[in-house]
N, C-alpha and C positions, 0 to 999 in steps of 0.2 A: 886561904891565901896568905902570902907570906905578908909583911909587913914593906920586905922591898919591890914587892910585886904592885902592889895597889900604888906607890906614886908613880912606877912606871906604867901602869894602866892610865890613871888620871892625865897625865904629862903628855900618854901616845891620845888621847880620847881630846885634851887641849887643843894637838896640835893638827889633828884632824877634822877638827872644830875650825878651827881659824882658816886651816884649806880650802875646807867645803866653803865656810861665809863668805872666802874670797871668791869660791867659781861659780857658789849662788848669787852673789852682788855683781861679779860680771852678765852671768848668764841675765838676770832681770833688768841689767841696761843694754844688752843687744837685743830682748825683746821691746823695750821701752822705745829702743833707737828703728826699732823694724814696725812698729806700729807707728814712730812717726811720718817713718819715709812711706809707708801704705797708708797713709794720709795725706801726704803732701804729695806722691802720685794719683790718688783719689782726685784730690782739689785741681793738679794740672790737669787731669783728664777731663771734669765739669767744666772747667773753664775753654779749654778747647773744645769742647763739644757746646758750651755755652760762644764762645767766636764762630764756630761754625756754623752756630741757628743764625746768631746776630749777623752775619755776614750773606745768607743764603738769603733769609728776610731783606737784606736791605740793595741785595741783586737783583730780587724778584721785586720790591718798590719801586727803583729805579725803572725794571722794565713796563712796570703798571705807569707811571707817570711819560714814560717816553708812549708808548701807546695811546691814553689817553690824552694826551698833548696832539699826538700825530693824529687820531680820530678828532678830535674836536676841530685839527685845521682840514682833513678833509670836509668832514664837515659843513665848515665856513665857506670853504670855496666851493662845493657843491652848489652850497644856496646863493652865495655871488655869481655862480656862473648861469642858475637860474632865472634872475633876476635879471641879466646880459640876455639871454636868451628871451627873457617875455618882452623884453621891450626893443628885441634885434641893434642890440650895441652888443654882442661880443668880440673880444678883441684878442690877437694871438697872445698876446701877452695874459690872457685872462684862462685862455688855455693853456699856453703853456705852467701859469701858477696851479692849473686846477690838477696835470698828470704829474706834476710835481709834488702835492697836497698827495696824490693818488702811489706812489712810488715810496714815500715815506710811510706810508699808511702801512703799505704792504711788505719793508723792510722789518718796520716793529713789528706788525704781527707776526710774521716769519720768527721773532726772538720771541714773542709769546709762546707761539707753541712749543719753544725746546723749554721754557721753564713754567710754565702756567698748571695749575692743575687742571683736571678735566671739568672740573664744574664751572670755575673760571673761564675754560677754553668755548664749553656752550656757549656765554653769553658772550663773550668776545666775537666768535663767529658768526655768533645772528648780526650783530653789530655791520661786520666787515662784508656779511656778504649784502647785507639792505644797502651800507655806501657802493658797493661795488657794481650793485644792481641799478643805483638812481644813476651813477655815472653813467655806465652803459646806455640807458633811454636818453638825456643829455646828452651823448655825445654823438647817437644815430639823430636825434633830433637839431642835434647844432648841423650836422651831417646836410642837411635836407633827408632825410630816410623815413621813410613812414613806420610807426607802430609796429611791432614785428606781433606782439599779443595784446590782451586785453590790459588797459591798466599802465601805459605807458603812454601817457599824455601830460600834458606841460601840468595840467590843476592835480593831478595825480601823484605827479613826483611830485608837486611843494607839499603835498599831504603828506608825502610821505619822509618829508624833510623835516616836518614839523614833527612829526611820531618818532624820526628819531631822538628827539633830545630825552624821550624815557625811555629806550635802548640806553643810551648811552651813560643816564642814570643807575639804571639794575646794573650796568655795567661796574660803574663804577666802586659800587654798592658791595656788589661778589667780590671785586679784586680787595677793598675793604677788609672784608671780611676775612680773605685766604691770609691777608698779612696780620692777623691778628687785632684789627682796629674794629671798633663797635660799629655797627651800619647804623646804628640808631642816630649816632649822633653826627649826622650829617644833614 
């Protein structure tokens, strides 16, 4: 090689140098810039998907507390209208609280089933059909109507008014459980 060859080699090999370090120092900040945004779209994603548990959670809470709210004032007025009934003081007003009690009852469960899972939904239903059943004998009995089967007498319903408060415990217990809270520690 000549003598005027070699610094025009060095000079072309410089400045091909400095080209390339320019589109490699680009090129390694549009990956740097594309692994942040595939980060920071990662993190919006979690986080939306973390509001949307938090939020499904805290609809499916809401509807366990309006249920059990609504079950436990059936409930109450179940056994107050029993209590009216053994001693023949019921009053319309005592009825009228008790299909009232019975209408709510059967509002929330109605939103139970569109968000409850199915394991939850078993115990719930044993629940609503045992209130739905004492009413029934209660209200043929407030009726004058006699017995229609075995098992529908006034000492029979308060038994079985008293067996529900551990229905409505396991109840409790499962809905506990589906939103993520210990059953133990209740």
């Amino acid at each position: 090689m000549s003598s005027t060859l070699v610094p025009l080699v060095i000079a072309f090999l410089g400045i091909v140098g400095t080209l390339l370090s320019g589109l490699m120092t680009q090129r390694l900040a549009e990956k740097v810039k594309s692994r942040e945004l595939d980060h920071s779209e990662r993190q919006r994603a979690d986080e939306r998907q973390y509001e949307t548990k938090h939020a499904t959670v805290e609809a499916l809470r809401a509807c366990y507390v309006m249920l059990t709210t609504a079950s436990l004032d059936y409930h109450s007025e179940l056994n107050n209208f029993w209590y009216a009934l053994r001693d023949g003081r019921v009053t319309d007003d005592q009825r009228s609280r008790l299909d009232e009690a019975r209408r709510e009852h059967r509002a929330q469960y109605s939103e139970a089933q569109m968000r409850a899972a199915d394991d939850v939904l078993t115990t719930v239903d044993k629940v609503y059909r045992g209130l739905n059943r004492m009413y029934g004998v209660l209200k043929r009995l407030d009726g004058g109507f006699p017995p229609r089967r075995e098992g529908e007498s006034l000492e029979q319903v308060h038994a079985q008014i008293v067996a529900t408060w551990d229905q409505l415990s396991e109840m409790r217990r499962v809905m506990r459980r589906s939103i993520g809270l210990r059953s133990d520690s209740v």
